[in-house]
CHARMM internal coordinates of N, CA and C (Angstrom, degrees):
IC EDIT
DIST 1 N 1 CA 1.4606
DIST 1 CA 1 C 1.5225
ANGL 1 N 1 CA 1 C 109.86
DIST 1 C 2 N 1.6245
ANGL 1 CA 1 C 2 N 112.98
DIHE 1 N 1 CA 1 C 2 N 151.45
DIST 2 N 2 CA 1.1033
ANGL 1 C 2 N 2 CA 92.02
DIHE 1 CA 1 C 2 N 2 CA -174.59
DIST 2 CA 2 C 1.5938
ANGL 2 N 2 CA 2 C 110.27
DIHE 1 C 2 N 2 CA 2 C -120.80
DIST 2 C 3 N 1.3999
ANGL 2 CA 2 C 3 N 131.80
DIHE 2 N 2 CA 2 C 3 N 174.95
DIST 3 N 3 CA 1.0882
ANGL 2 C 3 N 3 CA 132.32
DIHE 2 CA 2 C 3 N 3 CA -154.86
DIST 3 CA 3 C 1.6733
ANGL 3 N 3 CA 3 C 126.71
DIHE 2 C 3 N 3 CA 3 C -40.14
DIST 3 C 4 N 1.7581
ANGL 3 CA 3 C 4 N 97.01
DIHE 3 N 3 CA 3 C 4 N -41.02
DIST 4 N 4 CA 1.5861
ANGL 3 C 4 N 4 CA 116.72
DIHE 3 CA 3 C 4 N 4 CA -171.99
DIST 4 CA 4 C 2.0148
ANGL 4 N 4 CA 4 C 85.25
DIHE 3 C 4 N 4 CA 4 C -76.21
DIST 4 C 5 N 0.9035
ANGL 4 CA 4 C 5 N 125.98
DIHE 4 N 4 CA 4 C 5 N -46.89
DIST 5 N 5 CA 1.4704
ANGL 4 C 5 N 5 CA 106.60
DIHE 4 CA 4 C 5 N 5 CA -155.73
DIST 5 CA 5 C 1.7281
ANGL 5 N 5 CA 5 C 92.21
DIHE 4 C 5 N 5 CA 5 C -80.40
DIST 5 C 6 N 0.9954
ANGL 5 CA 5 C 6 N 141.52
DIHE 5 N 5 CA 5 C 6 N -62.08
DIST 6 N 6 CA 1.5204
ANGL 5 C 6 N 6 CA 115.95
DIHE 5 CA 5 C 6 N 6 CA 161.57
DIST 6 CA 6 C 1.5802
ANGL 6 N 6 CA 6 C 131.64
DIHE 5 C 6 N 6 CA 6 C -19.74
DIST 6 C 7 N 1.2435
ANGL 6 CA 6 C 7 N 106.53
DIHE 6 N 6 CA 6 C 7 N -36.99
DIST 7 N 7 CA 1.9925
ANGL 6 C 7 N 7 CA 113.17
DIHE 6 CA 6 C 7 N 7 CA 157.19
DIST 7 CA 7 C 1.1986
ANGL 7 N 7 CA 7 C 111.45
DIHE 6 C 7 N 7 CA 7 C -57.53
DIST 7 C 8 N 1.0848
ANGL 7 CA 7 C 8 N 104.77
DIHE 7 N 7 CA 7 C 8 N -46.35
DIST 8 N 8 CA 1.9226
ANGL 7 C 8 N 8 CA 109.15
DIHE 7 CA 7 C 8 N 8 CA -165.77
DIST 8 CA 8 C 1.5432
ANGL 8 N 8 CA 8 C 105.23
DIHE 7 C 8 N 8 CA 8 C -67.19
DIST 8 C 9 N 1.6063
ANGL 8 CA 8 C 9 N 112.06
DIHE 8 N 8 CA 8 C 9 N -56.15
DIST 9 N 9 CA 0.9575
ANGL 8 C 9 N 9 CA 109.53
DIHE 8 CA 8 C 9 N 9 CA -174.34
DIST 9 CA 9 C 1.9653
ANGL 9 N 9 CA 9 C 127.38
DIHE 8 C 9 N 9 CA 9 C -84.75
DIST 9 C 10 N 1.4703
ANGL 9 CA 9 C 10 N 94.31
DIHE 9 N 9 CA 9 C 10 N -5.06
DIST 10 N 10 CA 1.6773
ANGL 9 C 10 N 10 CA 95.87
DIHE 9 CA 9 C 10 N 10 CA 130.26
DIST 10 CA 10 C 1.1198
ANGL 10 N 10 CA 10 C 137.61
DIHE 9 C 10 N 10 CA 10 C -68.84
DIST 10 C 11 N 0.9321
ANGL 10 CA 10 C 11 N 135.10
DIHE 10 N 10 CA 10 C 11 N -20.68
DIST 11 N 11 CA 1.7145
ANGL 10 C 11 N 11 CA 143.06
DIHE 10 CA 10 C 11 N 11 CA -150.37
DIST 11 CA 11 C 1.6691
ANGL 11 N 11 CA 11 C 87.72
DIHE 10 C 11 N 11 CA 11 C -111.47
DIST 11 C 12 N 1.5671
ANGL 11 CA 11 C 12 N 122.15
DIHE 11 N 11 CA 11 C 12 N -54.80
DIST 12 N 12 CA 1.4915
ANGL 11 C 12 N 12 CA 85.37
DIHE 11 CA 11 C 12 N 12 CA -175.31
DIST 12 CA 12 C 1.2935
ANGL 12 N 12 CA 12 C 117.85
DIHE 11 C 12 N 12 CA 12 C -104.56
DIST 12 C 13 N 1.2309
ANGL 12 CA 12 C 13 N 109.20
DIHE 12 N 12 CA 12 C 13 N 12.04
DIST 13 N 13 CA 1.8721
ANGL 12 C 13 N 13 CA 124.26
DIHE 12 CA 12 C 13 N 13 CA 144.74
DIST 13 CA 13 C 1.3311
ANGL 13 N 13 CA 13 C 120.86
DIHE 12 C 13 N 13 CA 13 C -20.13
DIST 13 C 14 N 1.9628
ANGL 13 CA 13 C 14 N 95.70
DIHE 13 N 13 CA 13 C 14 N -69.44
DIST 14 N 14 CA 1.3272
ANGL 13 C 14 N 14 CA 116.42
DIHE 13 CA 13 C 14 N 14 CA 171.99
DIST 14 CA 14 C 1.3146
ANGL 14 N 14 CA 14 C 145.84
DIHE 13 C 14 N 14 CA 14 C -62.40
DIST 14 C 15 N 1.4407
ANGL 14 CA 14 C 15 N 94.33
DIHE 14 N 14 CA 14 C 15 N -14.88
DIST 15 N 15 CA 0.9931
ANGL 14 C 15 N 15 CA 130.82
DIHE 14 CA 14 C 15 N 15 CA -161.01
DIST 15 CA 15 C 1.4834
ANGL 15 N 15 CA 15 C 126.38
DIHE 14 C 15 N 15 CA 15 C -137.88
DIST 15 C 16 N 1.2749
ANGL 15 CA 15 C 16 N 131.17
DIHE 15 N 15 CA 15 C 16 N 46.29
DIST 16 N 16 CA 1.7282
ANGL 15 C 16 N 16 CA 106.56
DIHE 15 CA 15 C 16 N 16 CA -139.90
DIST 16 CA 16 C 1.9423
ANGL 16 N 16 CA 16 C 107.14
DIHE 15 C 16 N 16 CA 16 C -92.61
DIST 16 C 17 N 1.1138
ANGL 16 CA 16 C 17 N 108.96
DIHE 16 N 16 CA 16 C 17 N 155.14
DIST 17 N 17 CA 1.4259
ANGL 16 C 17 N 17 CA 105.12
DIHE 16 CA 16 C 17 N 17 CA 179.97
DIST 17 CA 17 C 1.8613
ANGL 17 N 17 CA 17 C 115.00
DIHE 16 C 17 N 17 CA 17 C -64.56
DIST 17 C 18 N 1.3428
ANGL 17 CA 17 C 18 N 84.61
DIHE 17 N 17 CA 17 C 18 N 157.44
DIST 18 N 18 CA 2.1458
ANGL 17 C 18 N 18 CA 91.03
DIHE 17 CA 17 C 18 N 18 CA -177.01
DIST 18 CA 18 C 1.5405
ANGL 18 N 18 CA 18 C 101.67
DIHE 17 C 18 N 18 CA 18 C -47.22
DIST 18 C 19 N 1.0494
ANGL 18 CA 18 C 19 N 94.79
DIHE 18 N 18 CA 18 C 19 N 108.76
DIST 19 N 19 CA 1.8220
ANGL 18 C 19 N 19 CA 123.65
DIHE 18 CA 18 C 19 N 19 CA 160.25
DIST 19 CA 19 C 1.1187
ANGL 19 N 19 CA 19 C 117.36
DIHE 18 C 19 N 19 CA 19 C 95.26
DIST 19 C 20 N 1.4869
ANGL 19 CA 19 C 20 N 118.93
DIHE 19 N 19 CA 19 C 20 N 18.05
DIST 20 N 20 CA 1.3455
ANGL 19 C 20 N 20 CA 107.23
DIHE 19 CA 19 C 20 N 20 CA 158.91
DIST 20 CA 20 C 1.5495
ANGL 20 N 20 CA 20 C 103.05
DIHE 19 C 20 N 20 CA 20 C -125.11
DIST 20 C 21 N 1.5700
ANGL 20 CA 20 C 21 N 112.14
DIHE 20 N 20 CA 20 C 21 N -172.82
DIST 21 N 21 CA 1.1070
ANGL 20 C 21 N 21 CA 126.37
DIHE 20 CA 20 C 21 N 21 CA -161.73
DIST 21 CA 21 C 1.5537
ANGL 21 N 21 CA 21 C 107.78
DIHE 20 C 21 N 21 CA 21 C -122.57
DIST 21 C 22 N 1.1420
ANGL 21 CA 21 C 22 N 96.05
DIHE 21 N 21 CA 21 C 22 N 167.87
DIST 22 N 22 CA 1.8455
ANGL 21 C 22 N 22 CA 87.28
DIHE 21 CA 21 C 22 N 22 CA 161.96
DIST 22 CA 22 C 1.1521
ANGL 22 N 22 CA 22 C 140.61
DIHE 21 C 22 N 22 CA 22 C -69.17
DIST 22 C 23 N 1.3360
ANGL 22 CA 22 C 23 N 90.60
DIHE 22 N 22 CA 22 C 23 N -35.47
DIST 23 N 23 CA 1.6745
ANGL 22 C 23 N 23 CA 105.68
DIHE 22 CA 22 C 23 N 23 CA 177.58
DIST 23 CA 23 C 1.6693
ANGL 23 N 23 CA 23 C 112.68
DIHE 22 C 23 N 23 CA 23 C -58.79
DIST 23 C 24 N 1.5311
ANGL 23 CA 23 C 24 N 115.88
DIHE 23 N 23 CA 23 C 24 N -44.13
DIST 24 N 24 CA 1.5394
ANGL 23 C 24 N 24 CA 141.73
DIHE 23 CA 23 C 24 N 24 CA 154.53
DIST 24 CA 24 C 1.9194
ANGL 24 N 24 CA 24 C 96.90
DIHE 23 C 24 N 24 CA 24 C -18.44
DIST 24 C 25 N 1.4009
ANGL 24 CA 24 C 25 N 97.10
DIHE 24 N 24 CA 24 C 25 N -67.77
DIST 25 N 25 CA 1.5279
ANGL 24 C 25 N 25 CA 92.51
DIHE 24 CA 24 C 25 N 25 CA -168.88
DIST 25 CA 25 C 1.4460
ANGL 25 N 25 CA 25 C 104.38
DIHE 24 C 25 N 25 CA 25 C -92.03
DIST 25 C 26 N 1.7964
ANGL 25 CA 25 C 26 N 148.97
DIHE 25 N 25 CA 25 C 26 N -7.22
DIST 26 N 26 CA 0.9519
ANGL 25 C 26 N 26 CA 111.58
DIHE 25 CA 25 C 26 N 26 CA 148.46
DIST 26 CA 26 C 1.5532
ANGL 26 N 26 CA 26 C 119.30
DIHE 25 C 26 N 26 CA 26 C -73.78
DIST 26 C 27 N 1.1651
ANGL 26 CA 26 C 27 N 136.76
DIHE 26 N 26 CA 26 C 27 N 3.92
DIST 27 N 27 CA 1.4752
ANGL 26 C 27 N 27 CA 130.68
DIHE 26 CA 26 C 27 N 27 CA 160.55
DIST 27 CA 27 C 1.3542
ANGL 27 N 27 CA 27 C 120.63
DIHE 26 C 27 N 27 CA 27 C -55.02
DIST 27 C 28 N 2.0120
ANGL 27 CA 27 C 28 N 117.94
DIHE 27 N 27 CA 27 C 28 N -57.71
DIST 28 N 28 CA 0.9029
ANGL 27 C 28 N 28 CA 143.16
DIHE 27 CA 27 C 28 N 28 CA 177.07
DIST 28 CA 28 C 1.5350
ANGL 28 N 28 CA 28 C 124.35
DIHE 27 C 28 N 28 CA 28 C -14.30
DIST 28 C 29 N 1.5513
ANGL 28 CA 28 C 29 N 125.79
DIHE 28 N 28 CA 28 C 29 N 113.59
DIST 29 N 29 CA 1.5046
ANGL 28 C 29 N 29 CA 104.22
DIHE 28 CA 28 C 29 N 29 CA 172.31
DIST 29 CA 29 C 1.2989
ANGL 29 N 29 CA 29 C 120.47
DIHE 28 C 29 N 29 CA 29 C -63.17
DIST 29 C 30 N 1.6049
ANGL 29 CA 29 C 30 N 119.41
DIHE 29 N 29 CA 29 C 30 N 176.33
DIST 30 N 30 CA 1.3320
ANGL 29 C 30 N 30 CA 124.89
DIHE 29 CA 29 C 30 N 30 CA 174.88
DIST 30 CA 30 C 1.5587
ANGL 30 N 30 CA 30 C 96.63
DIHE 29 C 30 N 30 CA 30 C -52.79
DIST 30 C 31 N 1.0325
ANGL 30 CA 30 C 31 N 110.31
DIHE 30 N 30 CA 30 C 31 N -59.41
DIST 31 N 31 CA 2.0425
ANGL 30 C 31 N 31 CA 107.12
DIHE 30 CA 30 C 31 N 31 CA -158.33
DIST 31 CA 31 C 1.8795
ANGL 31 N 31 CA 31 C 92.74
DIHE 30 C 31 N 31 CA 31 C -64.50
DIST 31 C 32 N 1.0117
ANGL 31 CA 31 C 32 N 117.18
DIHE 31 N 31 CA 31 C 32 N -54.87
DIST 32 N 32 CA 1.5277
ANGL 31 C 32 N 32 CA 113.69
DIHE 31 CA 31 C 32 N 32 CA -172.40
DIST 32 CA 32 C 1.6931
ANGL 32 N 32 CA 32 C 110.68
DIHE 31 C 32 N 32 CA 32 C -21.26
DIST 32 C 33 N 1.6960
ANGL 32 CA 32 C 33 N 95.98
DIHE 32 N 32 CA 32 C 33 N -63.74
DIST 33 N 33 CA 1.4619
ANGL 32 C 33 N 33 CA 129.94
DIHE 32 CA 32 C 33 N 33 CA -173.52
DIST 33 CA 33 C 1.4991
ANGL 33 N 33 CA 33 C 106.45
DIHE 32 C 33 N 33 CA 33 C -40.99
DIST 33 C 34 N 1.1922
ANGL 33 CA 33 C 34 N 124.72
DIHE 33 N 33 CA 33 C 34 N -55.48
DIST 34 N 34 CA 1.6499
ANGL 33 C 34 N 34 CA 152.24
DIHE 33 CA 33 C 34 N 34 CA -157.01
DIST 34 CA 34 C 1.7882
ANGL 34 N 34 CA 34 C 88.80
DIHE 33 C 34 N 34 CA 34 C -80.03
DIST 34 C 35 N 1.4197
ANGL 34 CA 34 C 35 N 109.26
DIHE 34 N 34 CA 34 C 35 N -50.87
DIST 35 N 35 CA 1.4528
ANGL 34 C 35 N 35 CA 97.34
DIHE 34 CA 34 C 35 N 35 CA -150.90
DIST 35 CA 35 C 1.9458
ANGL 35 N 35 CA 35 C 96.88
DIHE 34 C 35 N 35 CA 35 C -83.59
DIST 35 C 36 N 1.4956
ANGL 35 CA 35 C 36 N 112.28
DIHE 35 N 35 CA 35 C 36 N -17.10
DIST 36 N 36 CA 1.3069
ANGL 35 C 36 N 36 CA 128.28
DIHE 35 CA 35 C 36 N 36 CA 154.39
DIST 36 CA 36 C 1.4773
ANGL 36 N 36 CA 36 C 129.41
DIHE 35 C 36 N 36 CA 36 C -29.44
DIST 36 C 37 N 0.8695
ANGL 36 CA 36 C 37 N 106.36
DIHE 36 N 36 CA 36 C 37 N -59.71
DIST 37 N 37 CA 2.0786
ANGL 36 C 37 N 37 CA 149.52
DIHE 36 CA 36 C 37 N 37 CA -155.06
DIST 37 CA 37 C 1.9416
ANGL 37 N 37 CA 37 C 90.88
DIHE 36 C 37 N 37 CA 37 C -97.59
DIST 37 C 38 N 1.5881
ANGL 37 CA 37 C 38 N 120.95
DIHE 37 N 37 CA 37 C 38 N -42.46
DIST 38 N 38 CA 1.2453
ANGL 37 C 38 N 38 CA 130.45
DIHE 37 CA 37 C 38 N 38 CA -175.63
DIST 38 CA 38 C 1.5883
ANGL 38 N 38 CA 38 C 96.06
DIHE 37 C 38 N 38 CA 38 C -62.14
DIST 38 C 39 N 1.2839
ANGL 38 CA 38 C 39 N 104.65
DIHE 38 N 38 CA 38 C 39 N -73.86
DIST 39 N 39 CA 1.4320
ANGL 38 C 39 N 39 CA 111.65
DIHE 38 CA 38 C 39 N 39 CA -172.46
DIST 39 CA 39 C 1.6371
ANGL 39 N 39 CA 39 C 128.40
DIHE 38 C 39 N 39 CA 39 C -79.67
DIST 39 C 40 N 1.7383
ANGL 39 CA 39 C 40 N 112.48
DIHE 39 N 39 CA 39 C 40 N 19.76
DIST 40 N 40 CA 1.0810
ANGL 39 C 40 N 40 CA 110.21
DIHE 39 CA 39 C 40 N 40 CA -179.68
DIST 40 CA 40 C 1.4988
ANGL 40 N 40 CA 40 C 95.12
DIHE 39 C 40 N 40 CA 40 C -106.68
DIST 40 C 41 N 1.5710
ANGL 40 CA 40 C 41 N 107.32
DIHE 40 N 40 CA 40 C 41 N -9.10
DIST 41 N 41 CA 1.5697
ANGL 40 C 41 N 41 CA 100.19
DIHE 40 CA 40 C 41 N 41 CA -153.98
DIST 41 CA 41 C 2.0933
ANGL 41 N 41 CA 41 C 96.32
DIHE 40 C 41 N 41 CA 41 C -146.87
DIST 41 C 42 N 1.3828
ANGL 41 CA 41 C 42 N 97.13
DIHE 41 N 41 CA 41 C 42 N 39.20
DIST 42 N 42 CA 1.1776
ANGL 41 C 42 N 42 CA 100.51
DIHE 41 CA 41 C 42 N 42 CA 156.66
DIST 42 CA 42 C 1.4917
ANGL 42 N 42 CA 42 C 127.07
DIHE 41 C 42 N 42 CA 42 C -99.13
DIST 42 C 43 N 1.3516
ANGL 42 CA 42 C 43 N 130.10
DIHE 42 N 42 CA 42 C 43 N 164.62
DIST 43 N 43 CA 1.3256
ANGL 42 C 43 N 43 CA 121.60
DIHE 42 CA 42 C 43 N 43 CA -169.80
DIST 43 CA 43 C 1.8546
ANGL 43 N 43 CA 43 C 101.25
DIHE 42 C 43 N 43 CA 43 C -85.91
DIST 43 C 44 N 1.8275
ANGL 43 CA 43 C 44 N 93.12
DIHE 43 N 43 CA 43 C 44 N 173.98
DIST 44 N 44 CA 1.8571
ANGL 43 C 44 N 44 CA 78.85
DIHE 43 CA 43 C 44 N 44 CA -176.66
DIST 44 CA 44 C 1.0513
ANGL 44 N 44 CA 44 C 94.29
DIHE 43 C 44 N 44 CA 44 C -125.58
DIST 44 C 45 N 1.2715
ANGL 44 CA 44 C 45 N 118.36
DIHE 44 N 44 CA 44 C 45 N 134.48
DIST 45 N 45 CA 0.6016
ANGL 44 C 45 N 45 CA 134.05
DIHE 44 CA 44 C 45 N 45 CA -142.11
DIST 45 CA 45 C 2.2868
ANGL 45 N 45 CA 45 C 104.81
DIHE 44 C 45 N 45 CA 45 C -95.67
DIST 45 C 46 N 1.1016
ANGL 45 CA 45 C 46 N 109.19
DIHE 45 N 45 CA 45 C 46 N 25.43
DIST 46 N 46 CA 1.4016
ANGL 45 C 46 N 46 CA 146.32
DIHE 45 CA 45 C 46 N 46 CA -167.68
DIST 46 CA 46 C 1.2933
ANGL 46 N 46 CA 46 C 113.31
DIHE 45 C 46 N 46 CA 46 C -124.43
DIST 46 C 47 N 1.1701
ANGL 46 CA 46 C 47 N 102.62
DIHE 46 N 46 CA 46 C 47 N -47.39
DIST 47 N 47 CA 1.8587
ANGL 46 C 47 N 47 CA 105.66
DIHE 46 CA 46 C 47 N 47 CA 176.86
DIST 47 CA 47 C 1.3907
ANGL 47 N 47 CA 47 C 107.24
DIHE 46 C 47 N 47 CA 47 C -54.98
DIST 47 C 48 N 1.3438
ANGL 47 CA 47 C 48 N 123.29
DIHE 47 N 47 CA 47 C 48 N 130.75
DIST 48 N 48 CA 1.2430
ANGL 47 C 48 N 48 CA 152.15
DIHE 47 CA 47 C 48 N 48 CA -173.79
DIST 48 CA 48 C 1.4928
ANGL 48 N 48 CA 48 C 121.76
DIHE 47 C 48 N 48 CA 48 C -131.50
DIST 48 C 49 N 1.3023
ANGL 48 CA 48 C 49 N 123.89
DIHE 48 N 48 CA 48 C 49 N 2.23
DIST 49 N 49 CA 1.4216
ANGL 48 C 49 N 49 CA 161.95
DIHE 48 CA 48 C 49 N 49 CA -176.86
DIST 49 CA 49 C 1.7553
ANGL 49 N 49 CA 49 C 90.74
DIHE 48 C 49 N 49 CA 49 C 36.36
DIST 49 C 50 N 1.0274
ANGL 49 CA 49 C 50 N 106.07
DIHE 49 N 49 CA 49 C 50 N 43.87
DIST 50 N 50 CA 1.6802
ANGL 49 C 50 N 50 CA 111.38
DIHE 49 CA 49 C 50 N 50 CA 144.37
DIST 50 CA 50 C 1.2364
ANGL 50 N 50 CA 50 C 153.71
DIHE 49 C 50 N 50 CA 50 C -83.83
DIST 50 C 51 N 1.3406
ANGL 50 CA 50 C 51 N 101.58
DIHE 50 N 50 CA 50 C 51 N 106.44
DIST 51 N 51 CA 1.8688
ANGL 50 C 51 N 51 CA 95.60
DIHE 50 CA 50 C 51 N 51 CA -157.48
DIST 51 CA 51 C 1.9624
ANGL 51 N 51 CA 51 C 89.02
DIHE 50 C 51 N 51 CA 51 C 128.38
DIST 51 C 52 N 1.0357
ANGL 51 CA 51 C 52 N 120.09
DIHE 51 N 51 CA 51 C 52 N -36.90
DIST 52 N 52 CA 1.6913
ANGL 51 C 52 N 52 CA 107.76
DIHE 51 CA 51 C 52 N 52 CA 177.81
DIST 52 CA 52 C 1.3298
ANGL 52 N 52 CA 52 C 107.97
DIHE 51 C 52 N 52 CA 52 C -46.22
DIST 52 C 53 N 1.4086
ANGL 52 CA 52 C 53 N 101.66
DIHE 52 N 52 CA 52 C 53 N 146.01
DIST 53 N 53 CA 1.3668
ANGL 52 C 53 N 53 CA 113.31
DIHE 52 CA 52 C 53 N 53 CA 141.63
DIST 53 CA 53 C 1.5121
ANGL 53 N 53 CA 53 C 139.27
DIHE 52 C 53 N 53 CA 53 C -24.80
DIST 53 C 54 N 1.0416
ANGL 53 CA 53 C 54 N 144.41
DIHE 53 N 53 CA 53 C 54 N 128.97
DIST 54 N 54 CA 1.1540
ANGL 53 C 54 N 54 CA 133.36
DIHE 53 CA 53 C 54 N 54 CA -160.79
DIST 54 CA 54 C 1.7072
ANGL 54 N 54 CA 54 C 120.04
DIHE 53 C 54 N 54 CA 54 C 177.85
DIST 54 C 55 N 1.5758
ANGL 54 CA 54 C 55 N 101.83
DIHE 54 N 54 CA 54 C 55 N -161.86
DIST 55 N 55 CA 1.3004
ANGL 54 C 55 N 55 CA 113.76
DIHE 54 CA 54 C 55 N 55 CA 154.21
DIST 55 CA 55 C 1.6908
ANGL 55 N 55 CA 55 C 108.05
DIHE 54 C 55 N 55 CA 55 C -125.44
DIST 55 C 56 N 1.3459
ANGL 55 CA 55 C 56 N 99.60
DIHE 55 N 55 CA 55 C 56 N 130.29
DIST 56 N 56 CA 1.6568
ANGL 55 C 56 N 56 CA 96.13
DIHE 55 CA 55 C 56 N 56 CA -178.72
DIST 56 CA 56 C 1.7121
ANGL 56 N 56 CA 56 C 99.48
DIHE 55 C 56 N 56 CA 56 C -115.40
DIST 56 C 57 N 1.2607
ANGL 56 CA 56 C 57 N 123.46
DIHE 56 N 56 CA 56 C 57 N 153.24
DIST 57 N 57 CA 1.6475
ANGL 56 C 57 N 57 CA 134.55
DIHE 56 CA 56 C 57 N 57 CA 150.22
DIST 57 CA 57 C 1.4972
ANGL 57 N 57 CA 57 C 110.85
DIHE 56 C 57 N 57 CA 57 C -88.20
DIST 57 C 58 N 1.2197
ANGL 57 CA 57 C 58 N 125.08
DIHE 57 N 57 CA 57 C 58 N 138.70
DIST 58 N 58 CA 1.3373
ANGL 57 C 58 N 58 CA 133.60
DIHE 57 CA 57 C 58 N 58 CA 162.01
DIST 58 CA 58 C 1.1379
ANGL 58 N 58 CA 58 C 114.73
DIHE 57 C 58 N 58 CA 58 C -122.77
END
COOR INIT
IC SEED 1 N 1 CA 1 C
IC BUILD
């Protein structure tokens, strides 16, 4: 394994997403992990940043 996927799989070690555990992600293969981390932290492709904070004109 290489350095970055040992981060990852610290990070959601520490952290693990709703309904799993840690143990869940030390099981996890390398690709599992990656494709995990892909889809927790991809953009959406929907967001239109409407509704932020801001300054608006009306």
């Amino acid at each position: 394994m290489d350095l970055s996927t040992e981060k990852l799989r610290k990070k959601y070690m520490d952290n693990p997403p709703e309904g799993m555990t840690s143990e869940d992600i030390r099981r996890m293969s390398e690709d599992d992990l990656l494709d995990m981390d892909y889809f927790l932290n991809e953009d959406d492709p929907f967001d239109d940043g409407f509704g932020e904070e801001g300054f608006y004109i009306f």
